[in-house]
C-alpha positions in Angstrom: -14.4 -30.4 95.0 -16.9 -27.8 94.0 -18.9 -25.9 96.7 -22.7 -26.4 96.1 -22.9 -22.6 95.7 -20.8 -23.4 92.8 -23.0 -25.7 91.7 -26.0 -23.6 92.1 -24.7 -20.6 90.4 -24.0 -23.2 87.1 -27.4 -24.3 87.3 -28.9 -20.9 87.7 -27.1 -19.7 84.6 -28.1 -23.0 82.2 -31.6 -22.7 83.9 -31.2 -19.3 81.9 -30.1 -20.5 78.9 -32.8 -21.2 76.1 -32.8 -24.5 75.2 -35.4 -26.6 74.3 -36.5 -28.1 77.6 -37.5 -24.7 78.3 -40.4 -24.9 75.6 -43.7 -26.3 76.7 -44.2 -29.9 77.1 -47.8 -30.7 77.1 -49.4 -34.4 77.6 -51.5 -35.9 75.6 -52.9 -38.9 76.8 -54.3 -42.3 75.7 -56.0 -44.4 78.3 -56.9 -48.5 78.1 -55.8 -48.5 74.3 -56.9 -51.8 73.2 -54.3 -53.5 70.8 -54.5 -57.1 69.5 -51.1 -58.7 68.1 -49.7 -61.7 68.7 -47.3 -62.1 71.7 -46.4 -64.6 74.5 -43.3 -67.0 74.9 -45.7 -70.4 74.8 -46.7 -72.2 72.0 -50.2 -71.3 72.8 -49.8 -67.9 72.9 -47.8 -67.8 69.1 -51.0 -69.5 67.9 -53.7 -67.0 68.4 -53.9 -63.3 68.9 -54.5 -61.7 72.3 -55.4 -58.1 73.3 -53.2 -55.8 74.9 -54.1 -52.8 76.5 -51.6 -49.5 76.7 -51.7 -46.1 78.5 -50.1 -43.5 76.7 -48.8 -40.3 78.3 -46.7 -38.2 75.0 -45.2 -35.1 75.9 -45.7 -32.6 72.9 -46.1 -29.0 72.6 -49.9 -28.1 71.6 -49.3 -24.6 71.4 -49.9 -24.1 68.3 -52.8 -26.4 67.9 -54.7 -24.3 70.7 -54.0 -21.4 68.6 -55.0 -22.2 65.0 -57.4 -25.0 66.2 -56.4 -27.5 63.5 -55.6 -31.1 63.9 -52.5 -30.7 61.4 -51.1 -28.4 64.2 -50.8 -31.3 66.7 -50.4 -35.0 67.5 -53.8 -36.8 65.8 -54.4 -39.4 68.2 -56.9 -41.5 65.8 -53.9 -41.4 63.0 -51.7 -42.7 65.9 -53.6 -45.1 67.2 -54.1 -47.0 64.1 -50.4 -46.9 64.0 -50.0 -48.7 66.9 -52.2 -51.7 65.8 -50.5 -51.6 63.0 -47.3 -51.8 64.0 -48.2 -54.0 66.5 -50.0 -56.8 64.4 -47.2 -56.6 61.6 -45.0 -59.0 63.6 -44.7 -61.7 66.5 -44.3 -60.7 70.3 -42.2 -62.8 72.7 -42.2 -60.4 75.0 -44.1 -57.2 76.2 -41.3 -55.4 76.9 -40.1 -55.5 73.1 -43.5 -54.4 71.7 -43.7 -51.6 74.8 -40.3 -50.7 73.3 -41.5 -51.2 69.9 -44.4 -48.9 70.4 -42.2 -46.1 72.1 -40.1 -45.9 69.7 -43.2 -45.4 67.1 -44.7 -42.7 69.2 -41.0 -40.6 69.3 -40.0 -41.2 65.9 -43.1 -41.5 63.5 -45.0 -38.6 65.9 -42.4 -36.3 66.8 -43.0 -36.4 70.5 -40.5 -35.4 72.9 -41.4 -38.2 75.4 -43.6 -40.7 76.0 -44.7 -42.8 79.2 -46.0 -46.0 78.5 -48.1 -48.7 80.1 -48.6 -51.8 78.4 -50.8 -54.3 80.5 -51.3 -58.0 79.4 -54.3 -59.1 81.2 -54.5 -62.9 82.3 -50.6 -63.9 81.8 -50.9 -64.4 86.0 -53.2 -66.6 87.1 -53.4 -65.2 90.5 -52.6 -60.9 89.8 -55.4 -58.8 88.1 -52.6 -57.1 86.0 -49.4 -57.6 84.6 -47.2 -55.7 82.4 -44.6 -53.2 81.8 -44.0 -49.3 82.3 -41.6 -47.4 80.4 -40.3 -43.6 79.6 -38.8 -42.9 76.9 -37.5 -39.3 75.5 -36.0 -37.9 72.1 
């Protein structure tokens, strides 16, 4: 068994090491985004759309953007955004956590971000809770 010193002294040294944690990870965020698609297990719910709402938190690196002040130098939240009701409306929902997964993996592939916390909130599927939903985080 190693000694935590050991263990200390490791992570001091890979600390150290560039890698690409070590780059700025900045937030940009995305409150209440309201999506409609089509999701629920009932019959009801398959028959009609119904809104969605999602809080985005995407870890990115706006460096450069805050440099060169140009919206090709960072994540274009309006171009994402109609992504996501895109995406969203192109198919059926059972389940929130399959379009919360679903719109994830949109954000980290299609955007480049490095992560992405997500909050996906389907209003009125609980009679007696305000709120119900999902929250997931997902990096590259």
């Amino acid at each position: 068994m190693q000694s935590s010193r050991d263990s200390f002294s490791r992570f001091r040294y890979s600390a150290a090491t560039p890698t690409r944690e070590a780059e700025n990870v900045d937030i940009i965020f995305i409150k209440e985004l309201k999506i409609e698609c089509v999701i629920g297990i009932w019959d009801w719910e398959r028959a009609t759309t119904q809104t969605v709402r999602v809080d985005l938190e995407i870890g990115t690196d706006i460096s450069k953007a805050a440099a060169s002040d140009d919206i090709k130098d960072t994540l274009d939240y309006k171009a994402l955004s109609k992504r996501l009701q895109e995406v969203a409306s192109a198919q059926p929902f059972g389940l929130v956590e399959k379009l919360a997964e679903t719109i994830a993996q949109t954000v980290l592939t299609e955007f480049g971000a490095r992560s992405v916390r997500l909050t996906l909130n389907k209003k009125g599927a609980l009679r007696d809770a305000r709120d119900v939903g999902v929250v997931i985080e997902r990096k590259q």
